[in-house]
MDTraj code that builds the backbone (N, CA, C; nanometers):
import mdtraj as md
import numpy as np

residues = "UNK UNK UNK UNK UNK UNK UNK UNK UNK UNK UNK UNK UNK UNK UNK UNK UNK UNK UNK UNK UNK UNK UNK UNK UNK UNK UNK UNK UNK UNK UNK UNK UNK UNK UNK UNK UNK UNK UNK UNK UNK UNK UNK UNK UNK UNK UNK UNK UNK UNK UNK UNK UNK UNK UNK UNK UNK UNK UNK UNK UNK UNK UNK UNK UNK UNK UNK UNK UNK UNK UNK UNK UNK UNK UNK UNK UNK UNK UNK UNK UNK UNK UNK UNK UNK UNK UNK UNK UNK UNK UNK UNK UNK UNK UNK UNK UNK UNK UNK UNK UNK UNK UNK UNK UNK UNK UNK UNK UNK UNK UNK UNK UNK UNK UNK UNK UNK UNK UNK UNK UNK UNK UNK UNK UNK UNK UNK UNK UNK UNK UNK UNK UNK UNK UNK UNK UNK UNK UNK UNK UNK UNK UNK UNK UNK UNK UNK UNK UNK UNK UNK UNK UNK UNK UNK UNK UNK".split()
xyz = np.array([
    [-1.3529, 1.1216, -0.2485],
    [-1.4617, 1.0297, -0.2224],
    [-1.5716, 1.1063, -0.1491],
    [-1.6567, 1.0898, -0.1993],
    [-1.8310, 1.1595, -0.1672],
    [-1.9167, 1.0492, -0.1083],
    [-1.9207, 1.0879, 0.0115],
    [-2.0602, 0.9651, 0.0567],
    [-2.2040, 1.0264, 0.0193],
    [-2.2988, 0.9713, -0.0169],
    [-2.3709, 0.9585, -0.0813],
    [-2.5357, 0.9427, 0.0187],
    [-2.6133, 1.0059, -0.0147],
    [-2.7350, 1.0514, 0.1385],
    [-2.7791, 0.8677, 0.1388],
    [-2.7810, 0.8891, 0.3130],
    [-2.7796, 0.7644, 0.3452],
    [-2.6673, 0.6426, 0.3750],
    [-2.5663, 0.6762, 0.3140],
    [-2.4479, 0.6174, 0.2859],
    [-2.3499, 0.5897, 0.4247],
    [-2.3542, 0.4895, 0.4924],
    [-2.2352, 0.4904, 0.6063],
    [-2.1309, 0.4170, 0.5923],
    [-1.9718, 0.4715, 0.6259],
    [-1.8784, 0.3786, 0.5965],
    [-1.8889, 0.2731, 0.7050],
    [-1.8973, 0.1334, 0.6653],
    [-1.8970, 0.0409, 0.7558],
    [-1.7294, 0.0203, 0.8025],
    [-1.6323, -0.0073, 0.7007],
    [-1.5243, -0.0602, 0.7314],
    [-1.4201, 0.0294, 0.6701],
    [-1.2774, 0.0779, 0.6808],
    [-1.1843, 0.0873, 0.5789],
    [-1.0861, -0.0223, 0.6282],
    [-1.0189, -0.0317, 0.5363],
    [-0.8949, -0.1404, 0.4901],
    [-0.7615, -0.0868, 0.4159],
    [-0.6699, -0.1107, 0.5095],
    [-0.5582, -0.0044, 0.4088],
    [-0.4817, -0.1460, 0.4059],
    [-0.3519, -0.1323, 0.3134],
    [-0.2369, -0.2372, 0.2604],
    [-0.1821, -0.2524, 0.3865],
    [-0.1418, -0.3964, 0.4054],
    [-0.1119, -0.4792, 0.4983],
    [0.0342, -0.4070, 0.4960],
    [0.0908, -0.4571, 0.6325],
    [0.2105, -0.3608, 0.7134],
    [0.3339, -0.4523, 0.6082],
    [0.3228, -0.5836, 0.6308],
    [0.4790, -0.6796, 0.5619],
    [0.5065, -0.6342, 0.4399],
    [0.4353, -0.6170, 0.3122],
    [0.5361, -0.5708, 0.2395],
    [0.5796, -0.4141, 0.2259],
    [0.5120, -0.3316, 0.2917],
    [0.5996, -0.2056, 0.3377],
    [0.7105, -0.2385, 0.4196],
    [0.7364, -0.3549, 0.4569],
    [0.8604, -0.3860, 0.5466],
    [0.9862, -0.3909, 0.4557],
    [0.8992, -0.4875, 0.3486],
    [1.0121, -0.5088, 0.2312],
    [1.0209, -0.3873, 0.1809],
    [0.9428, -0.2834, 0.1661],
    [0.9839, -0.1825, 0.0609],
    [1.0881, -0.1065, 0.1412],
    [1.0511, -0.1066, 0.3156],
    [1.1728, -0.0425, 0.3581],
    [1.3362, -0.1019, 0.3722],
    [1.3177, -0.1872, 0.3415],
    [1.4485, -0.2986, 0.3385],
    [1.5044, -0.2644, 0.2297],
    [1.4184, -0.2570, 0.1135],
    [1.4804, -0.1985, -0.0109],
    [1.5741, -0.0698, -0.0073],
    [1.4684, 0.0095, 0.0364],
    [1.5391, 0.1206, 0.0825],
    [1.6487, 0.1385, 0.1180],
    [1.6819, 0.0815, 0.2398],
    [1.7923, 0.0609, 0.3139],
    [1.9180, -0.0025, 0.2525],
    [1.8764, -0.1051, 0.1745],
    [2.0125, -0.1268, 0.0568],
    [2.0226, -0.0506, -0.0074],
    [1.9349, 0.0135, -0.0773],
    [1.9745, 0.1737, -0.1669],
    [2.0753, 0.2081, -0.1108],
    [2.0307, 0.2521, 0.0038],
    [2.1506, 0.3604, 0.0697],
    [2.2321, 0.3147, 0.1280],
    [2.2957, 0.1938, 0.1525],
    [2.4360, 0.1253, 0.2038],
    [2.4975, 0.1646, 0.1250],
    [2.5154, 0.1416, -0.0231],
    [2.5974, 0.2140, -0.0772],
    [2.6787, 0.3201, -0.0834],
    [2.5866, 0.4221, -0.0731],
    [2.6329, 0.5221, -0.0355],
    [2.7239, 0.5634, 0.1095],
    [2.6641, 0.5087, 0.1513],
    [2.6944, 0.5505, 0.3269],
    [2.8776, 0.4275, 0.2820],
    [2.8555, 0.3319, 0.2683],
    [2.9918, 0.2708, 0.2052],
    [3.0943, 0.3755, 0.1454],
    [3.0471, 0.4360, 0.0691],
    [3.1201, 0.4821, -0.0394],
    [3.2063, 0.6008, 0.0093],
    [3.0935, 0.6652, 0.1099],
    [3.1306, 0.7719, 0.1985],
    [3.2498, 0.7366, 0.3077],
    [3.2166, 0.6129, 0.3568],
    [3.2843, 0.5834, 0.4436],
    [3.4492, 0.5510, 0.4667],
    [3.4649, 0.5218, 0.3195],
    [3.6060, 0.4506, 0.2635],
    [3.6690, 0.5602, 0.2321],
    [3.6182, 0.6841, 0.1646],
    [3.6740, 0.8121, 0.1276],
    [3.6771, 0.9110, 0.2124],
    [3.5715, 0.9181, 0.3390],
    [3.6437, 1.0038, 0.4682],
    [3.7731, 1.0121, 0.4960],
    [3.8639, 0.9585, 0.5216],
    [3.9969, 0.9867, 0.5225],
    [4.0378, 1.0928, 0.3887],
    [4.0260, 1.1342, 0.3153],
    [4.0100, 1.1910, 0.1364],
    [3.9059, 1.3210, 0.1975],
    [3.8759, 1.3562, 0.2634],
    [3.8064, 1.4648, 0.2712],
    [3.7910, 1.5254, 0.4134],
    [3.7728, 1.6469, 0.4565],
    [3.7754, 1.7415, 0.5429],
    [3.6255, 1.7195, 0.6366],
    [3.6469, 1.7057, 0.7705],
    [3.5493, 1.6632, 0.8552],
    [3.3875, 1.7690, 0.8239],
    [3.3945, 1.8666, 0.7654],
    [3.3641, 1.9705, 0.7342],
    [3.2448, 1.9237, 0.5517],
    [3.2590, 1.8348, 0.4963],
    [3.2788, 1.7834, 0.3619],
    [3.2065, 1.6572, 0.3993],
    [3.3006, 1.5799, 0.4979],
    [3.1918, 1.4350, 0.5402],
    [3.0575, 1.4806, 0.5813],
    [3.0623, 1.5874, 0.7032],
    [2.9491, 1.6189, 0.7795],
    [2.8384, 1.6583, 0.6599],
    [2.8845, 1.7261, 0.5791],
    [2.7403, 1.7799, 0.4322],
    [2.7336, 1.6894, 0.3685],
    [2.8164, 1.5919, 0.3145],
    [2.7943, 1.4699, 0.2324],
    [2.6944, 1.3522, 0.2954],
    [2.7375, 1.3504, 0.4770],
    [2.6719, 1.2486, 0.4906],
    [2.5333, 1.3110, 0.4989],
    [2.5072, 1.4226, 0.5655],
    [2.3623, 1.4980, 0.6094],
    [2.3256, 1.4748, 0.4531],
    [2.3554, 1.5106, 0.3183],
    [2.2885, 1.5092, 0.1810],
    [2.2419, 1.3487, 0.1986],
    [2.3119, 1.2627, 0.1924],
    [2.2609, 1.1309, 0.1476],
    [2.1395, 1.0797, 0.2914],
    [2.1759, 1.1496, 0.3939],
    [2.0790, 1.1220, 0.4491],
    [1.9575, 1.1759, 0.4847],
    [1.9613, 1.2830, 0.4280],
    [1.7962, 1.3439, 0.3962],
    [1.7170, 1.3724, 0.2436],
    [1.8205, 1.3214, 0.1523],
    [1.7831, 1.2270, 0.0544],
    [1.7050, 1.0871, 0.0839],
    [1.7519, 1.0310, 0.1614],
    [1.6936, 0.9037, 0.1578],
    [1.5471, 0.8839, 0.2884],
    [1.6106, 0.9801, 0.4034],
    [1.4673, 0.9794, 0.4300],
    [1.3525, 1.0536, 0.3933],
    [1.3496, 1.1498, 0.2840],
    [1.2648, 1.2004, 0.1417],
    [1.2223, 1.0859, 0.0681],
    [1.3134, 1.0047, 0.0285],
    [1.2307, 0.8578, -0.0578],
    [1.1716, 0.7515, 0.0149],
    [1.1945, 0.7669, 0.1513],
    [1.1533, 0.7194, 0.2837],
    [0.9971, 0.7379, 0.2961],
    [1.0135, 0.9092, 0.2844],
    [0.8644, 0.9823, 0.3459],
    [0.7881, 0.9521, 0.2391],
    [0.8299, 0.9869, 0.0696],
    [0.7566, 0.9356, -0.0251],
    [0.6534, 0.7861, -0.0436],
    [0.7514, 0.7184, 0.0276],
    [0.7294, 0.5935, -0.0020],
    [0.6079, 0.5250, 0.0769],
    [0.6497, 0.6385, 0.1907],
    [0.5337, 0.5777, 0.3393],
    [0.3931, 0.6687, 0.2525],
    [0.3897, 0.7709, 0.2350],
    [0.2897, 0.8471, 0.2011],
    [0.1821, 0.7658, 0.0932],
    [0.2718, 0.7326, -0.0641],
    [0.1908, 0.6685, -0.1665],
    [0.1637, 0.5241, -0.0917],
    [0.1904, 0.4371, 0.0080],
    [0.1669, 0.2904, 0.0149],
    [0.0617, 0.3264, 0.1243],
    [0.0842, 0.3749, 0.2174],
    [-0.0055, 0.4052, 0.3486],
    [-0.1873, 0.5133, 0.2805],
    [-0.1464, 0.5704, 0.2283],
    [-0.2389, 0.6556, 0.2050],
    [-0.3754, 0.5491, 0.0817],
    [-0.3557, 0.4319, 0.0596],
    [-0.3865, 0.3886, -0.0379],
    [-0.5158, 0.3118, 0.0821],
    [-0.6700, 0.2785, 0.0593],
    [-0.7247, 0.2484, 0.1391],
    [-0.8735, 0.1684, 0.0308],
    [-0.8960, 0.0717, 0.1141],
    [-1.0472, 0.0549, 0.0482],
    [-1.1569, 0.0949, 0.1728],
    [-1.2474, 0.1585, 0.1220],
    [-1.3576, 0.2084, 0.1759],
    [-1.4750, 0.0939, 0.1633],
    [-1.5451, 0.0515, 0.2885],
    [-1.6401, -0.0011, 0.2253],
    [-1.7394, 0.0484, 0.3338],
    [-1.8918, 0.0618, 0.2391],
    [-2.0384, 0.1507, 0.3144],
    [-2.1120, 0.0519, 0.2340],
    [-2.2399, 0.1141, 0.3126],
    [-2.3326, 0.0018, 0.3024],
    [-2.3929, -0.0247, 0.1467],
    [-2.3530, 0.0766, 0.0782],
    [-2.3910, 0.0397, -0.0623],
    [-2.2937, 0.0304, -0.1593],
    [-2.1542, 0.0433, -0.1510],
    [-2.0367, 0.0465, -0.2438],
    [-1.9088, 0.0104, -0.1571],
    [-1.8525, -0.0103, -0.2682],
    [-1.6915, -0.0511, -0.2772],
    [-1.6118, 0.0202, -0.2849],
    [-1.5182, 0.0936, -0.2375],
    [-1.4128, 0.2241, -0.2787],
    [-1.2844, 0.1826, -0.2710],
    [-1.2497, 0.2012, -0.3791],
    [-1.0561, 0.2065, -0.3889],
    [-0.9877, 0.2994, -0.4389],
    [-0.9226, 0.3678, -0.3154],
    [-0.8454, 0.5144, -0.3365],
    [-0.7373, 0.4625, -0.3142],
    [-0.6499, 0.4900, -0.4689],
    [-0.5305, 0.3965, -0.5121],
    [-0.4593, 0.5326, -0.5320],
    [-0.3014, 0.5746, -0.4368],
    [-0.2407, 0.6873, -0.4804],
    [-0.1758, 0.6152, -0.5108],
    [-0.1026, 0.6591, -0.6767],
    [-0.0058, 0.6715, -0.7849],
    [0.1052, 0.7450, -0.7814],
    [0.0909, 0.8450, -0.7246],
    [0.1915, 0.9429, -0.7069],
    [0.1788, 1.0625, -0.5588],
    [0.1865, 1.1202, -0.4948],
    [0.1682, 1.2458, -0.4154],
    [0.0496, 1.3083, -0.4557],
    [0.0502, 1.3552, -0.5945],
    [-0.0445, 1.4439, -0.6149],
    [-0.1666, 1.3927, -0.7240],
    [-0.1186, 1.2225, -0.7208],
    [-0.2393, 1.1624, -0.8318],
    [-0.3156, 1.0566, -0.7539],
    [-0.4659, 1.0632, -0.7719],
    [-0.5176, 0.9194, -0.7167],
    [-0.6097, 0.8882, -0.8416],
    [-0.5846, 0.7365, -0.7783],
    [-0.7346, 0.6858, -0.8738],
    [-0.8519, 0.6321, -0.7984],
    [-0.9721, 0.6516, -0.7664],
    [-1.0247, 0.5787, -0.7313],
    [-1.1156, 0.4677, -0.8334],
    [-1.1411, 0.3700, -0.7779],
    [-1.2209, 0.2499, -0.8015],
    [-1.3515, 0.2017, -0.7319],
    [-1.4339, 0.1844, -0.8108],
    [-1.5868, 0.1437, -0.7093],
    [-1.6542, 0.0582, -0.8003],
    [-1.7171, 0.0079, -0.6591],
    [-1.7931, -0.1057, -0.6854],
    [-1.9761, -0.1249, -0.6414],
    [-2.0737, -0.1165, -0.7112],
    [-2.2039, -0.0962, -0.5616],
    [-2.1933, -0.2318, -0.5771],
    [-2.2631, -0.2699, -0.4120],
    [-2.2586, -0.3961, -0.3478],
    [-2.3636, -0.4390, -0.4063],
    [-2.4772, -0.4002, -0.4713],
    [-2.5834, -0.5510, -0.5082],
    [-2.5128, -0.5950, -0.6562],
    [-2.4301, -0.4920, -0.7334],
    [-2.3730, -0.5400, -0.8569],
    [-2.3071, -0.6843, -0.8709],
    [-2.1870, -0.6778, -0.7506],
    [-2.0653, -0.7498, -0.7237],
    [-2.1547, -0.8975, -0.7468],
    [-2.0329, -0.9502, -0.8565],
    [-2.0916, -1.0997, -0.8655],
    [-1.9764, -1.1959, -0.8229],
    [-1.8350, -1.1668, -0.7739],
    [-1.7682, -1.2239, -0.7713],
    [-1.6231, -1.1630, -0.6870],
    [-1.5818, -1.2202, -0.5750],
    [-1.4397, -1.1490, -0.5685],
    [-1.3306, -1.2393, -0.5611],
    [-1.2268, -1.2187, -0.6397],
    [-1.1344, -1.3019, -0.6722],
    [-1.0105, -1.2671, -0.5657],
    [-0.9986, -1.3863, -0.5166],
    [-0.8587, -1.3114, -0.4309],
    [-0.7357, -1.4266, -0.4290],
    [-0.6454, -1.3824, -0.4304],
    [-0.4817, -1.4705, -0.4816],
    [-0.4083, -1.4073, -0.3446],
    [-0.3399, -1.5438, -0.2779],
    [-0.2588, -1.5153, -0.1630],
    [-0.1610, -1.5855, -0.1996],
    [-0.0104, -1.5928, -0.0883],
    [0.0862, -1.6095, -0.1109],
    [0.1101, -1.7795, -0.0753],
    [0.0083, -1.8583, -0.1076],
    [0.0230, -2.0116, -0.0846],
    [0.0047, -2.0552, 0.0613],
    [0.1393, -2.0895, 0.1084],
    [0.0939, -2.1608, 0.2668],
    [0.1361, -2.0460, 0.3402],
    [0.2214, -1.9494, 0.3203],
    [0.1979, -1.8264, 0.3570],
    [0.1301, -1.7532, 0.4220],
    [-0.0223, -1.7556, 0.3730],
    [-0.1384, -1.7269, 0.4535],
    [-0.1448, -1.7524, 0.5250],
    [-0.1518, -1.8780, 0.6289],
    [-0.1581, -1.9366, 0.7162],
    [-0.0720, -1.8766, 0.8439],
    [0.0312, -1.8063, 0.8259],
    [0.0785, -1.6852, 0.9342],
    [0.0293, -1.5523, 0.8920],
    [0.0229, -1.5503, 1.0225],
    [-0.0863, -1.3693, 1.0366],
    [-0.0671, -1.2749, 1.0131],
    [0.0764, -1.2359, 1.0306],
    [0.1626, -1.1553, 0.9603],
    [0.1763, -1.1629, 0.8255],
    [0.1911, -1.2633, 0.7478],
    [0.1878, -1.2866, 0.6483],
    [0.1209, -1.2751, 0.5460],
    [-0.0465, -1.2724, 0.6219],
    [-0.1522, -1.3034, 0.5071],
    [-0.2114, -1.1581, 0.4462],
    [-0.1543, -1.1370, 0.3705],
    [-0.1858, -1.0978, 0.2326],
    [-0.2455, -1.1413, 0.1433],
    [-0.2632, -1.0716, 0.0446],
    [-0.3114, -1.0916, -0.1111],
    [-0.3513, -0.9780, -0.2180],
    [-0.4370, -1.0166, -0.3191],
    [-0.4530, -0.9515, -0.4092],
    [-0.6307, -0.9792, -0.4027],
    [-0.6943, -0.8325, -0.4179],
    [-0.8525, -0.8973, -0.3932],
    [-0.8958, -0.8248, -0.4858],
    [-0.9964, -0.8925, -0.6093],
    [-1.0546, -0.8643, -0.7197],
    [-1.1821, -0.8584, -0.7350],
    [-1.2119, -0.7541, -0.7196],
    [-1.3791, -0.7721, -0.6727],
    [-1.4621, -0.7224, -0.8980],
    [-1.5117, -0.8353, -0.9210],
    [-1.6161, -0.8396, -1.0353],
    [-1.7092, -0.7606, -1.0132],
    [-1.7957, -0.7076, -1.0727],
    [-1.9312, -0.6689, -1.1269],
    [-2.0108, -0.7285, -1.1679],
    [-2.1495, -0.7437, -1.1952],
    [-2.2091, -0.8294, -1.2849],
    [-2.1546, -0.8079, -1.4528],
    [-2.0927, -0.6908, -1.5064],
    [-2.0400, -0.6627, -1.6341],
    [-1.9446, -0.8037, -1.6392],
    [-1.9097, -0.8463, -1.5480],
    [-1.7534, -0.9099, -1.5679],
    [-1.6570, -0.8815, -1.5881],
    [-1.6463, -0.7649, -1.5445],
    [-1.5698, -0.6546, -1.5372],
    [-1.4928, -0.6029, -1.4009],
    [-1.3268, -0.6292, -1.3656],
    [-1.2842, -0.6269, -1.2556],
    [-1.3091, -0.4624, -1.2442],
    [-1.3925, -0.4280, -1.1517],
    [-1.3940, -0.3187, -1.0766],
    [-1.3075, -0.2491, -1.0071],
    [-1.2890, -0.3370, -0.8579],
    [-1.2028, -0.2955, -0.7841],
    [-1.0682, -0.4002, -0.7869],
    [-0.9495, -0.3369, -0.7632],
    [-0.8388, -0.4471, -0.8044],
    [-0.7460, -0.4007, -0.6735],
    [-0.7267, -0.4491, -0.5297],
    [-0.6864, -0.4053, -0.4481],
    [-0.5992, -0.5018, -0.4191],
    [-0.4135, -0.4491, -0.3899],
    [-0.2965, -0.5662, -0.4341],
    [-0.2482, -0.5295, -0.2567],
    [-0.2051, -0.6202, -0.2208],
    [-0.1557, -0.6161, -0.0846],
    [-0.2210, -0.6027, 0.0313],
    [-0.3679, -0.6439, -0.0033],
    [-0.4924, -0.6378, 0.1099],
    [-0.4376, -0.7314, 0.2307],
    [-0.5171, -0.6452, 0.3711],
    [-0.4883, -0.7936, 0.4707],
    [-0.5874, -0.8605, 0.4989],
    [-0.5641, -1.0056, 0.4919],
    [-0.6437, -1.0615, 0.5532],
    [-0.7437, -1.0788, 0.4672],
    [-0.7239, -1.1006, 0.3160],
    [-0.8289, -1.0698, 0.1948],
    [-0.9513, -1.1703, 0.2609],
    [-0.9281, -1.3218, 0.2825],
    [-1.0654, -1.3983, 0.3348],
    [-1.1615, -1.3093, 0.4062],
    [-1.0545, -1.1999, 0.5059],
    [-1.1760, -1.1774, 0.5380],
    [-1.3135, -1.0818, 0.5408],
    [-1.1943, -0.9815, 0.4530],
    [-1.2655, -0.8506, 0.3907],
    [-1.3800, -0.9438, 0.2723],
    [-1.3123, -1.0821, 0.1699],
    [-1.4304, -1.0902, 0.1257],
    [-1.5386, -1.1698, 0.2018],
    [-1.5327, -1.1908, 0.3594],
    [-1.6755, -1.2094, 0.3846],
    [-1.7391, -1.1382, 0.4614],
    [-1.6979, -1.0111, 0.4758],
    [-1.7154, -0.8697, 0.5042],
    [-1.7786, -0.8242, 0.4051],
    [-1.7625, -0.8379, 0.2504],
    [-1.8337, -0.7357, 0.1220],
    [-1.9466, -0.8586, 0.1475],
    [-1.9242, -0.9841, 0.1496],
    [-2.0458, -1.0498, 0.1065],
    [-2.1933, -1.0835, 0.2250],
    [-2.1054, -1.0392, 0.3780],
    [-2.1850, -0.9936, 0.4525],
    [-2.3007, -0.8894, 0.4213],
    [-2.2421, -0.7897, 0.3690],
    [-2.3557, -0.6702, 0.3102],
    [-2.4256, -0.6953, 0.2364],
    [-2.4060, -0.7939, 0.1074],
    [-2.4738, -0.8189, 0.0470],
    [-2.6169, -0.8876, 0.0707],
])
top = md.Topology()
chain = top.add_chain()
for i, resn in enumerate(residues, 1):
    res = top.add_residue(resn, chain, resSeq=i)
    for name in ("N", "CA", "C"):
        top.add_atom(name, md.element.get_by_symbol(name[0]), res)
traj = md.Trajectory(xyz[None], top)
């Protein structure tokens, strides 16, 4: 991302903390299994054998751990006084970004989790910011607090 002469970032916005909670929960059942599996068959193996088995499964998993924090955390919307930015990582070594300029935007669509919203922790969503094309531009999934980022873009406007 290139700011542009004249250009100041007013705000960034990264993905709300709760469902990285869930993704780490996920996680964590992943690896019960294992740590189970290990656990029942220690008696079956040499203290020597547990100690590398368990150290493997457990720096395996905090590797899909670190992965996981890296692509969800690193993902951010940018917003400056003349555009929209969404730097969406896909992978470690892939991004996409997404933009929007602010006098274009004719519309931002945003979908939350029902009565949900209404706790603070909770409020999430999905925020869809249009173009005049009619054309979803920016498509940012797990925003916080989407109400209020969109009266933040429409502030600038």
């Amino acid at each position: 991302m290139h700011l542009r002469g004249n250009e100041v970032v007013q705000h960034i916005y990264r993905r709300h903390y709760f469902p990285f909670i869930l993704t780490v929960v996920k996680i964590l059942a992943a690896a019960f299994p294992f740590y189970f599996l290990l656990f029942v068959a220690r008696d079956s193996m040499t203290m020597m054998v547990f100690f590398a088995m368990f150290s493997f499964i457990t720096i395996l998993f905090i590797l899909v751990f670190l992965y996981a924090s890296f692509v969800y955390w690193a993902d951010k919307l940018v917003i400056t006084n003349f555009r929209v930015i969404f730097i969406d990582w896909k992978l470690v070594n892939v991004s996409e970004e997404q933009e929007a300029e602010i006098e274009v935007i004719q519309d931002i669509h945003i979908v939350e989790k029902g009565i949900f919203s209404f706790i603070p922790f909770l409020d999430y969503g999905t925020l869809a910011i249009a173009t005049s094309a009619s054309k979803v531009s920016v498509h940012f999934e797990k925003a916080p607090h989407p109400n209020v980022i969109k009266r933040f873009i429409f502030s600038l406007k």
